[in-house]
C-alpha positions as CSV (number, residue, x, y, z in Angstrom):
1,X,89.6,67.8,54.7
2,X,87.0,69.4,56.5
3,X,88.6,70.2,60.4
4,X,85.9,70.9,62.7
5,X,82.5,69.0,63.1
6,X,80.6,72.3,63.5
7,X,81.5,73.0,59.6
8,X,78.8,70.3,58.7
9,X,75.6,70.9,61.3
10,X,72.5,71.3,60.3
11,X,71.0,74.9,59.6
12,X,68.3,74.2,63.0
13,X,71.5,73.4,65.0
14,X,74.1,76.3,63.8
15,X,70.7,79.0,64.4
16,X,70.5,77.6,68.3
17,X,74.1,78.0,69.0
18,X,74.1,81.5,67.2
19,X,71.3,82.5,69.3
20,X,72.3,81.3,72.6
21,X,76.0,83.4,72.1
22,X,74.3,86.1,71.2
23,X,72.2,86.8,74.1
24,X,75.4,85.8,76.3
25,X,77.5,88.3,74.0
26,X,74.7,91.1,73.9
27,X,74.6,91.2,77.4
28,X,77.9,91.3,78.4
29,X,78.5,94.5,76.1
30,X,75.5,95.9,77.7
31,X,76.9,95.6,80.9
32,X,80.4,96.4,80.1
33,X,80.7,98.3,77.4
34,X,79.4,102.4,77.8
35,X,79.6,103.0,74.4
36,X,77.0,99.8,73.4
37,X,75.1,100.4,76.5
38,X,74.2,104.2,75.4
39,X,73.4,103.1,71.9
40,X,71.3,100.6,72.8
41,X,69.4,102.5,75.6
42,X,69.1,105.3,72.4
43,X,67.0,102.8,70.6
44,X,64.9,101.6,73.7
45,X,67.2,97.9,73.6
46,X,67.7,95.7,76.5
47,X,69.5,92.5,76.3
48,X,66.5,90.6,76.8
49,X,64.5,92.0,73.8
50,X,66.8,89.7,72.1
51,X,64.6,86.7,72.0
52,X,65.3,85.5,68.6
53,X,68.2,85.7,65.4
54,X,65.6,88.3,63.8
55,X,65.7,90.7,66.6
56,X,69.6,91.0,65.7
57,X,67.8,93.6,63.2
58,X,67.0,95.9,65.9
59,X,70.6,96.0,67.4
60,X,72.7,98.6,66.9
61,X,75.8,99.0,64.4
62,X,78.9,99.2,64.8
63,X,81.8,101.2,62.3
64,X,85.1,101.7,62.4
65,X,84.5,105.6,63.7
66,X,83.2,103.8,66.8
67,X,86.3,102.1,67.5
68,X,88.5,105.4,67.0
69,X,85.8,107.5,69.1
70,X,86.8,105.0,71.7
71,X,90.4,104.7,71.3
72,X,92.3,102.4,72.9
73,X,90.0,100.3,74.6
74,X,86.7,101.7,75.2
75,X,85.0,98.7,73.4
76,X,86.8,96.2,75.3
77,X,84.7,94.2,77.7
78,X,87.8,92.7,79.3
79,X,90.7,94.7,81.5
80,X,94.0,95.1,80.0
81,X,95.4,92.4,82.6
82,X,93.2,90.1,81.1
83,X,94.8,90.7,77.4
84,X,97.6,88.3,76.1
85,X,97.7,90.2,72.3
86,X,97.1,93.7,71.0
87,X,97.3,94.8,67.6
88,X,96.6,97.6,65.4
89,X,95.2,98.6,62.1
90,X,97.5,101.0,59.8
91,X,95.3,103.1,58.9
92,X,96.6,105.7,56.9
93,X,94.2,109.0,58.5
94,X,93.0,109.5,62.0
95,X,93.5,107.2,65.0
96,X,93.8,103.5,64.3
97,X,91.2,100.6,65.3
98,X,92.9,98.4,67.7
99,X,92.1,95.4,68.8
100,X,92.9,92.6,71.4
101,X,92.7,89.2,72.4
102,X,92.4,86.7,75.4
103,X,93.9,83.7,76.0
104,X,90.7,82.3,75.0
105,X,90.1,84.6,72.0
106,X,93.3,83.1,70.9
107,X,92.5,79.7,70.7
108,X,89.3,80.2,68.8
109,X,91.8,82.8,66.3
110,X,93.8,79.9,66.0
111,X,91.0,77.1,65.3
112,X,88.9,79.2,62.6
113,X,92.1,79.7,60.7
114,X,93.0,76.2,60.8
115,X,89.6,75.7,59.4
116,X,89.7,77.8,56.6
117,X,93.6,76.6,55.8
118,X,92.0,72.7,55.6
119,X,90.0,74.2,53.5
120,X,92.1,75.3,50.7
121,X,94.0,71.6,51.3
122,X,96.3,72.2,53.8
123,X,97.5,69.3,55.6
124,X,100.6,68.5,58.4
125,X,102.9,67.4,55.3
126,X,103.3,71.4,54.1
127,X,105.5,73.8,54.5
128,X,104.0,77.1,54.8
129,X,106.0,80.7,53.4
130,X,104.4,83.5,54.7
131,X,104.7,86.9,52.8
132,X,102.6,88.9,55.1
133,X,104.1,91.6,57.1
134,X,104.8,90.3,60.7
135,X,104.0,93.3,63.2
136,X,100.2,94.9,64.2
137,X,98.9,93.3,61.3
138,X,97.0,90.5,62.0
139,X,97.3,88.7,58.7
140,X,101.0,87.2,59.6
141,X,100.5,85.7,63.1
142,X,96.8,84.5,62.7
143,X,97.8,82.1,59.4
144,X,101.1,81.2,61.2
145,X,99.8,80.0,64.4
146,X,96.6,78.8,62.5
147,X,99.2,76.4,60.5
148,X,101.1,75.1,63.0
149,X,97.8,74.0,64.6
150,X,97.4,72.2,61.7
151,X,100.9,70.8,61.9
152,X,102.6,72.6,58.8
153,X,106.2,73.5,59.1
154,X,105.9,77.6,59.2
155,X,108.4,79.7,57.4
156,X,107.9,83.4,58.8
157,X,109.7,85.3,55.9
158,X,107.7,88.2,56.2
159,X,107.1,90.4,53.3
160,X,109.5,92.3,50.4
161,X,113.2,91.0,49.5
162,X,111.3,89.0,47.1
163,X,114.5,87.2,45.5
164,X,115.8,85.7,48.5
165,X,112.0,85.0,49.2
166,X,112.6,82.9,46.0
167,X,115.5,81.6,47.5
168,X,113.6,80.4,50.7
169,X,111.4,78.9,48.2
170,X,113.4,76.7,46.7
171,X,115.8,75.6,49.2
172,X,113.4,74.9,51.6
173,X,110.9,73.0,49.6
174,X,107.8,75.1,50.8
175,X,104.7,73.9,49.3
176,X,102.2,76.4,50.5
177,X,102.2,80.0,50.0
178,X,100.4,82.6,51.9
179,X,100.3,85.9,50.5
180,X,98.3,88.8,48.8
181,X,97.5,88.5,45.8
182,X,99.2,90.9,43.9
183,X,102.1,90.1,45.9
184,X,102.0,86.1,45.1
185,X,102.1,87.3,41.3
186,X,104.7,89.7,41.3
187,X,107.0,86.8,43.1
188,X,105.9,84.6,40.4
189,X,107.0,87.4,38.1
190,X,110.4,88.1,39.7
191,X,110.9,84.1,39.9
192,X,110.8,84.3,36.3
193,X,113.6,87.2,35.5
194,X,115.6,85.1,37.8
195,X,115.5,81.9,35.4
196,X,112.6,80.1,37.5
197,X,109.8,78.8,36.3
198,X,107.6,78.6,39.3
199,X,105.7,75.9,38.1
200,X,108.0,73.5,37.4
201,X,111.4,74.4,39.3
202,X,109.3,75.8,42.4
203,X,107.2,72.9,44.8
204,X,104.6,75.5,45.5
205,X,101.3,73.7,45.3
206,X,98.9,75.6,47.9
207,X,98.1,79.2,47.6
208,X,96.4,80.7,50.4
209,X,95.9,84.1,49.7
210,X,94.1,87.2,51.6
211,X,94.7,91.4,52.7
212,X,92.7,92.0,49.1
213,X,90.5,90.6,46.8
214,X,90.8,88.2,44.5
215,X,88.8,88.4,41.1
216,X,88.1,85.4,39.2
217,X,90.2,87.0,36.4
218,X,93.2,87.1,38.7
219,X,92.8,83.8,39.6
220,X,93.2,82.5,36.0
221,X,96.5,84.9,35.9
222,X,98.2,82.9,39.2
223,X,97.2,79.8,37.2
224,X,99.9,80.9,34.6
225,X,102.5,81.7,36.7
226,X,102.1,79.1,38.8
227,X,100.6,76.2,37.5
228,X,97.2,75.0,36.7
229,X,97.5,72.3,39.3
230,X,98.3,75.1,42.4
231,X,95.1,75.2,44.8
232,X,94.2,78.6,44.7
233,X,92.1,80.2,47.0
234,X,91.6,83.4,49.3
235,X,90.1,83.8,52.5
236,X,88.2,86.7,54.6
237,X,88.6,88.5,57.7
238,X,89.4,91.8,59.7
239,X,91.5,92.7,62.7
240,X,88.0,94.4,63.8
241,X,86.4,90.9,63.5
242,X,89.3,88.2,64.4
243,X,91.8,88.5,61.9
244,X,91.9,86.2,58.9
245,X,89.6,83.5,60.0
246,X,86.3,84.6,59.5
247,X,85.8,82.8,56.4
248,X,87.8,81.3,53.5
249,X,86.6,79.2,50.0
250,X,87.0,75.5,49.9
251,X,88.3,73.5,47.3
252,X,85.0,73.5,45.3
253,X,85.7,77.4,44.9
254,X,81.8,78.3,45.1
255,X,81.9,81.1,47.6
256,X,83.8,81.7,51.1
257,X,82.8,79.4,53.8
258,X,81.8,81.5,57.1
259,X,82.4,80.0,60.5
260,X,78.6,80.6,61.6
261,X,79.6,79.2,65.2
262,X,81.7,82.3,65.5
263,X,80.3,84.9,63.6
264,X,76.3,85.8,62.4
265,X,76.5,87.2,58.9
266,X,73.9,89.7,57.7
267,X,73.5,92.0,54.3
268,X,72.1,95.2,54.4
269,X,71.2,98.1,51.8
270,X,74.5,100.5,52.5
271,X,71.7,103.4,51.5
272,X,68.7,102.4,53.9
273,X,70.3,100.1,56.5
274,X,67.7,97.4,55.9
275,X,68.6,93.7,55.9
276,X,68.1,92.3,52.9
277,X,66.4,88.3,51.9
278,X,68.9,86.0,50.8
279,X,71.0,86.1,48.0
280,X,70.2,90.0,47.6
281,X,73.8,91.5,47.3
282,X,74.6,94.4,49.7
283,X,76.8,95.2,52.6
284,X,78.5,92.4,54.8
285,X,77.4,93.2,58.4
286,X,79.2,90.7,61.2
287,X,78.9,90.0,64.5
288,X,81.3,88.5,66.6
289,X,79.3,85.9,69.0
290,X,82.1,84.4,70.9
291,X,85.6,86.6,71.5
292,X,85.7,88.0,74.9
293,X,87.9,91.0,74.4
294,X,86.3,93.0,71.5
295,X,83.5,91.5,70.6
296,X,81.6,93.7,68.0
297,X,77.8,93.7,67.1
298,X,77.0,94.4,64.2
299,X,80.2,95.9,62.2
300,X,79.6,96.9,59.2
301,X,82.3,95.6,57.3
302,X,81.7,97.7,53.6
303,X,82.3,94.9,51.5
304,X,79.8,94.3,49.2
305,X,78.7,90.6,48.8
306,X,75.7,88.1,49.1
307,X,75.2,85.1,51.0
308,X,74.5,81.6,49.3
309,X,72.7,79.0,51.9
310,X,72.7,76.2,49.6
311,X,74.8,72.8,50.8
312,X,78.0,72.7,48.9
313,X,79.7,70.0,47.2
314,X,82.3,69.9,49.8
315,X,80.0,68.5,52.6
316,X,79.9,72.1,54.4
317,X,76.6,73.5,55.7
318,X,78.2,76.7,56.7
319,X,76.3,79.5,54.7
320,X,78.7,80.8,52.1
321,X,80.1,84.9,51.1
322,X,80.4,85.4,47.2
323,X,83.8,86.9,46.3
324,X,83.5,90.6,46.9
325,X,82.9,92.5,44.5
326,X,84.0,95.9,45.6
327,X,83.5,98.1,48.5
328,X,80.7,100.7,49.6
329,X,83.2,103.3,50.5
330,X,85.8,102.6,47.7
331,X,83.1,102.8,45.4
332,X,84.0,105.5,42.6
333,X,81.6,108.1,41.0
334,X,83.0,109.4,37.9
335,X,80.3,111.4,36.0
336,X,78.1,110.0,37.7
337,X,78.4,106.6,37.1
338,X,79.0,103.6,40.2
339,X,82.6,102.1,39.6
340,X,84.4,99.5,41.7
341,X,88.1,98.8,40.6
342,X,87.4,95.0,40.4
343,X,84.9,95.7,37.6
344,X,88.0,97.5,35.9
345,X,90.0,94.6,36.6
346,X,88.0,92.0,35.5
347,X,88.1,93.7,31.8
348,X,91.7,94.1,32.1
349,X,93.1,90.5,33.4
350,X,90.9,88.6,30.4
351,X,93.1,90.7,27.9
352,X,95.8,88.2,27.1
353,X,98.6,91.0,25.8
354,X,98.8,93.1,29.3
355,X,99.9,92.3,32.3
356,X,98.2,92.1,35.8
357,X,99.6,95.0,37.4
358,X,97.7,98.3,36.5
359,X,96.8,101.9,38.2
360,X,93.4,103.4,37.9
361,X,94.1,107.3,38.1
362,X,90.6,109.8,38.9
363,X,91.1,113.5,38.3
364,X,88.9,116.5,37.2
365,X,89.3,118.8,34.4
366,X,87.6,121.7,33.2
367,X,84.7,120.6,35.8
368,X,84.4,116.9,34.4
369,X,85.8,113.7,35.8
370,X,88.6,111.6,33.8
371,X,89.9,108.4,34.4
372,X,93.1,107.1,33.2
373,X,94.0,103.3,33.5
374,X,97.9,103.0,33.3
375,X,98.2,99.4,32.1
376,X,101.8,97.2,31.4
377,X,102.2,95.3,28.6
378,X,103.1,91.5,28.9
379,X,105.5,92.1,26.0
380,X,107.7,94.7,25.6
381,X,108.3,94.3,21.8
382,X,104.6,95.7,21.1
383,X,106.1,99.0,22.2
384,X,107.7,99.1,18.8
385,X,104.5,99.1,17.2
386,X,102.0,102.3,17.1
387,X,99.9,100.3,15.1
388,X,99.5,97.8,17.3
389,X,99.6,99.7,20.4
390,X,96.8,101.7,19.0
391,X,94.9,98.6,18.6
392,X,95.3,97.6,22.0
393,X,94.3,100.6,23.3
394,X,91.1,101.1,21.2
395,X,89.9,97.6,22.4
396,X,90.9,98.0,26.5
397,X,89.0,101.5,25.8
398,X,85.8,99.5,23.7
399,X,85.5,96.9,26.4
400,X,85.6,99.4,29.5
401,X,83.5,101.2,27.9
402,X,80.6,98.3,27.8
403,X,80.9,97.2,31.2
404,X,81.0,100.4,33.1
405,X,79.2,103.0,30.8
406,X,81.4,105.2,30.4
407,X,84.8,106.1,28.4
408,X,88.4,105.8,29.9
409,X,91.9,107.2,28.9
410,X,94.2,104.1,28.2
411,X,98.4,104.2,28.5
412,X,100.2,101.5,27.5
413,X,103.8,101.5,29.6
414,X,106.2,98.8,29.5
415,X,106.4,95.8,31.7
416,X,107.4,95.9,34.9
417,X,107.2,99.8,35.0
418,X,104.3,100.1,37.5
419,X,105.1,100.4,41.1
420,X,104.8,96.7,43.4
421,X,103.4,96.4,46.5
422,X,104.3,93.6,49.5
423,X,101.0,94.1,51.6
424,X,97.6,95.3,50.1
425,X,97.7,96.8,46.7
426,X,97.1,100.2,45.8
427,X,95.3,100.6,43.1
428,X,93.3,103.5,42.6
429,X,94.8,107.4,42.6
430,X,92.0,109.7,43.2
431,X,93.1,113.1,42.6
432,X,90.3,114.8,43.1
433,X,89.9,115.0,46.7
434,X,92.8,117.5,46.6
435,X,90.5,119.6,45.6
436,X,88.4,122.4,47.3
């Protein structure tokens, strides 16, 4: 079902509505925002320089250092009266990025998530269970009140207590999980030590899933918990940007859908800052064109992606994100060598005698860089086995060592021995910035 009629204009009419919010948007931060109108005056930039979408180039960025520097709400382009929402990043150093919204703001939070949750087939018949943490997150509250605009009947169970989660499940017939990842499988994993199989004793049939990535690989592994007939997709945003809501994949699973009329979507080189020709994969760089409060120019998001223009299948003419594939500032150096985690999990997940819960674990010794991948087994009988085990290990190792370039320390530990998360997975343990 596709929601709104903007998802299907032609590329000439989504460029003139981009154009004509962003002049309206540019000026307003000029105006109203100190912090924008210093940076632009820096680079010799009025508001009417921007004539065209190619002089968004000249405009500039935006990072998440820009919204701590300016902690609360030094970016905000509204008064606090004017606010009706305010949330919060967690971030784990420094100040966090907050954000808010208008009464205005809200409605177009609540209409792009309804668009990308018709998108993954969500309809008024479903009954949505949402594992996201409810609080200054924005993941919780922008899918609920995004599916209620729908007409879905919202569950708000909020994340961890994953048996009575199961519970919920069940009883209440809900058909349409939202959820991380990680977090979807390990209730798919728990639903099984309780007796469940979640395909066939659970009515799940919808996964809408977001806070992480998803890798194709992962995908296959909620297939097998969940059934090969579940609707499986993720969707993309930020509490910098909106929320989720900034894009999500259709059916057709070719790419995540971004809603243009909302956002402008550039890629740039992460090294030179130059905007790169289409379907060149760099760094996602979004501006918001129509929120009121916080509307950022600009942000560099450090996901690394591309952009595909081509129609799709599903009758969208929206341009369309590739799954990420990793981040610009998550990216790992060991010896030398550029390594995102996904590339680690894509090896792992396609090896059918582990599970899909693993730690990636960076340290230094005797001046060189190690890495340790700490991987569970899918059955715990091969523990009896060193011949075996060795086996397993030796391939993991073989096949890591193709893709990446470079040799990794495998452990084998039983299942369900790695730690689980409820919100955004952890993956990665870099010990080395502990050192001096």
């Amino acid at each position: 079902m596709i929601w709104a009629k903007e998802e299907t204009l032609s590329r000439n009419e989504i460029e003139e509505i981009q154009l004509s919010r962003l002049q309206e948007v540019v000026r307003r931060i000029y105006e109203k925002v100190p912090a924008y109108r210093k940076k632009m005056d820096q680079q010799g930039i009025k508001p009417d320089h921007v004539k065209s979408l190619s002089d968004l180039k000249n405009m500039p960025f935006t990072t998440k250092q820009d919204l701590r520097d300016n902690y609360p709400f030094g970016l905000f382009t509204v008064s606090k009266k004017e606010l009706v929402r305010i949330h919060a990043s967690s971030g784990t150093t420094g100040k966090p990025t907050v954000v808010g919204y208008t009464r205005n703001d809200m409605k177009i939070w609540t209409e792009c998530v309804s668009r990308i949750a018709a998108m993954g087939g969500t309809t008024d018949d479903d009954v949505a269970q949402i594992c996201f943490g409810y609080g200054m997150f924005t993941g919780a509250l922008g899918l609920h009140y995004g599916l209620e605009n729908i007409g879905a009947s919202v569950c708000p169970t909020s994340s961890g207590n994953t048996q009575k989660q199961i519970m919920y499940m069940k009883d209440f017939g809900t058909t349409l999980l939202v959820a991380t990842p990680s977090y979807a499988l390990h209730i798919g994993e728990v639903a099984r030590q309780m007796g469940f199989d979640p395909a066939k004793d659970l009515k799940v049939k919808i996964g809408l899933f977001g806070g992480e990535g998803m890798t194709e690989a992962m995908r296959q592994e909620m297939y097998k918990l969940w059934g090969q007939d579940m609707k499986v997709t993720q969707n993309y945003g930020m509490s910098e940007l909106i929320g989720p809501g900034v894009s999500g994949e259709c059916l057709e699973l070719c790419g995540m859908h971004i809603n243009e009329d909302h956002f402008i979507a550039e890629i740039i080189d992460p090294e030179t800052e130059e905007v790169l020709p289409p379907g060149e994969k760099g760094e996602l760089v979004i501006s918001c064109i129509t929120k009121e409060a916080l509307p950022l120019i600009r942000y560099r998001t450090r996901d690394i992606t591309r952009l595909m223009y081509e129609p799709c299948k599903c009758g969208r003419t929206t341009v369309r994100m590739e799954n990420l594939s990793g981040r610009s500032d998550d990216m790992l150096i060991i010896r030398g060598v550029n390594v995102f985690p996904s590339q680690i999990e894509e090896v792992l997940l396609k090896v059918p005698e582990i599970g899909a819960h693993y730690e990636i674990i960076v340290d230094r010794k005797d001046h060189l860089d190690t890495m340790e991948i700490k991987v569970e087994l899918a059955d715990e009988s091969l523990l009896d086995s060193y011949a075996k085990l060795g086996e397993l290990e030796h391939r993991i190792k073989s096949k890591i060592r193709v893709i990446l370039g470079i040799d990794a320390s495998i452990k084998l530990v039983a299942p369900r021995s790695l730690k689980r998360f409820e919100g955004k997975a952890r993956r990665v343990t870099d010990l080395r910035t502990n050192m001096l």
